[in-house]
N, C-alpha and C positions, 0 to 999 in steps of 0.2 A: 894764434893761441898764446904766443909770447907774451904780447898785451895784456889780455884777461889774466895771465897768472903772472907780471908783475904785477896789475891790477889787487888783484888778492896779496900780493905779499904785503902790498903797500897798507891794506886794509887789519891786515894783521899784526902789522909793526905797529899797531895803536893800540891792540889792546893791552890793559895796564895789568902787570904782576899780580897777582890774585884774582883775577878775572878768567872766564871762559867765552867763546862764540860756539855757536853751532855753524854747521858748514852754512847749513840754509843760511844763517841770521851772514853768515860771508858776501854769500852769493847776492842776500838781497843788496848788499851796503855795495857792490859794485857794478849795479843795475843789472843783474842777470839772475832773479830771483829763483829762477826752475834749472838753474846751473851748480847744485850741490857736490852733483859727483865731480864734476870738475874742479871745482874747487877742492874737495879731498886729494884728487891728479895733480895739482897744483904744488900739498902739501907735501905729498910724495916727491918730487920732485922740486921740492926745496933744498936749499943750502943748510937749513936749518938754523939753530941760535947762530953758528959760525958764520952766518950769512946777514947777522939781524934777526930771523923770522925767528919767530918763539910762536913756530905751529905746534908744540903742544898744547898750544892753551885752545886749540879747534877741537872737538869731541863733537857726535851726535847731538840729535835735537834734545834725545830723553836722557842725555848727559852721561851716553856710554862711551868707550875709550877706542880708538882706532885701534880692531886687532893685527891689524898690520903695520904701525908706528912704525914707520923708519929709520928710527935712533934708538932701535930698541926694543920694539914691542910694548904693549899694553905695562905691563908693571913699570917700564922706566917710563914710560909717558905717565903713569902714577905717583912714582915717587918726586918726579918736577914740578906736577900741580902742589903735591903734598908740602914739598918742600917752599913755596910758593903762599900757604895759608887756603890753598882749596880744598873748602869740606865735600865729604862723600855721603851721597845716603845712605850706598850701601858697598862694598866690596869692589864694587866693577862700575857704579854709576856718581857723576858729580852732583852735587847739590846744584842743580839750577835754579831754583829759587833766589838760592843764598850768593851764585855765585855769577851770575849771568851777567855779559860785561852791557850795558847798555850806551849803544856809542849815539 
């Protein structure tokens, strides 16, 4: 398991500041496409920014926010995107449209 989630951090340390992934869009980019929730286990068990990983920028497919953020919960995994230039469509969900990192 160690593999697959440095696997994931490494995938993650690329996405760029104003950008979002979905765990799925994680999972596929390190060949384990039907391995989402893991990759969420991954982000849990991250170092977090202090480590490199800027897993806040990982959210759901329909651009909702981890109710269990690790660094915080849902509103400070909010205010990092926000702080960050990621627009919301609504309250609780990200613009994926506007905001999806495309690697």
């Amino acid at each position: 398991m160690d593999s697959f989630f440095e696997q994931v951090y490494e995938v993650v340390r690329q996405i760029p500041e104003g950008r979002v992934a979905s765990y799925g869009q994680v999972a596929r980019l390190v060949g384990a496409p039907r391995k989402a929730r893991f990759v969420g286990f991954a982000m849990h068990a991250s170092p977090g920014m202090g480590g490199g990983i800027p897993c806040h920028r990982v959210v759901f497919k329909d651009g909702s926010l981890a109710t269990g953020f690790a660094f915080g919960g849902p509103n400070i995994q909010k205010e990092m995107l926000l702080d960050e230039g990621i627009s919301f469509r609504d309250e609780t969900h990200v613009d994926m449209e506007a905001c999806r990192w495309e690697a």
